[in-house]
Residue, then its C-alpha position, 0 to 999 in steps of 0.5 A: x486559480x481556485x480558493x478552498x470553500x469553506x464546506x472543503x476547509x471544514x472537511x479538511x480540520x475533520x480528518x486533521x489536515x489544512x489549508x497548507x496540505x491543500x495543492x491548487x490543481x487548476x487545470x491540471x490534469x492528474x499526472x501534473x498535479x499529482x507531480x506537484x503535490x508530490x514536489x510540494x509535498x501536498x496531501x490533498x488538490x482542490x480546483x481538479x475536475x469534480x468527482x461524479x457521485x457528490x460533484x466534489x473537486x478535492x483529490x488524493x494524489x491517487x485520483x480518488x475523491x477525498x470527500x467520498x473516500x475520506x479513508x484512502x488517507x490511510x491506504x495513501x500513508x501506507x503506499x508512501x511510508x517506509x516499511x519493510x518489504x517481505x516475502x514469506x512462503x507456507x509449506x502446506x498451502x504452497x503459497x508465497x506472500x508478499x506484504x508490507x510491515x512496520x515490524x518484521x521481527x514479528x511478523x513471523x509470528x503475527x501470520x502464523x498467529x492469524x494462521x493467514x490465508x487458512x495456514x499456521x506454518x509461514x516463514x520469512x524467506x527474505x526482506x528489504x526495507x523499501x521507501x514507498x514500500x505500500x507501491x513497491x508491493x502493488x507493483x509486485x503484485x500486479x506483476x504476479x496477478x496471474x498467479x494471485x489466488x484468495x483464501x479465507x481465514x479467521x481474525x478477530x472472530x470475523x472471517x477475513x480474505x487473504x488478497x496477497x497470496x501466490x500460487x507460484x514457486x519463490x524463486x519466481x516470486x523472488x525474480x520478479x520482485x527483485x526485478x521491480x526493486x532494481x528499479x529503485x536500486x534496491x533487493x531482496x535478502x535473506x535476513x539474519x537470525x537476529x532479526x526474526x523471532 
């Protein structure tokens, strides 16, 4: 059994998490305790096998450092929060997107604002609300990867690349996504006009 060190005690108050979100990884390999910390609902382990660039033994439940990579905390909270899931498509560019957002009534709006990807004429073709949504979409995305194209695009006066474009029709889009989705016993639909801007 291993004891936080009062250097990772310090780290942890820093980013506004403690001792009790810490989970004792000793010995452990990274399937098991990531097990644990998701049973215990731990955020962080510590005694785990020491990261290669600053010997560092605490670690997200993804595996990544948590001292080197103090920001993964956010990705983390994305890939486990309940979001919606959605699929939208653009016309011009051909493109299908699949993302995640807290507000789906408004993200019409939003990509079209941004003019995501280079374009300004998206539309959400269907959604679902999704547990674990930032996972859900990774799945998908790693299903399509041979169809993933990038494009750059202004925001905020900085240019910025669109990652979660496919080049590929809806209806596949539509198929694999559903398919990952069944897994979790949930599907894509096509949300009613109150819903949308």
């Amino acid at each position: 059994m291993a004891k936080l060190t009062g250097e990772q005690i310090r780290f942890l108050t820093s980013i506004g998490l403690s001792e009790s979100d810490a989970f004792d990884g000793t010995g452990l390999n990274r399937a098991t305790y990531k097990l644990g910390m998701l049973r215990e609902d731990k955020l962080v382990a510590f005694g785990v096998i020491a990261c290669g660039k600053g010997g560092h033994t605490l670690r997200w439940r993804s595996g990544h450092c948590a001292q080197c990579n103090p920001l993964h905390r956010v990705f983390q909270e994305r890939y486990e929060t309940s979001q919606w899931l959605y699929l939208a498509y653009s016309r011009n560019g051909t493109f299908v997107k699949i993302g995640i957002t807290k507000n789906i009534s408004k993200r019409t709006t939003t990509l079209c604002d941004q003019a995501y990807g280079g374009y300004a004429d998206w539309s959400i073709l269907s959604a679902v609300e999704a547990s674990q949504a930032g996972e859900v979409e990774h799945e998908i995305h790693s299903a399509l990867i041979k169809y993933r194209r990038f494009s750059g695009y202004w925001k905020n006066y900085q240019m910025q690349v669109a990652g979660e474009l496919f080049n590929c029709s809806v209806s596949h889009a539509l198929l694999i996504a559903n398919k990952i989705l069944a897994r979790r016993n949930l599907k894509l639909f096509v949300l009613p006009a109150e819903f949308m801007e």
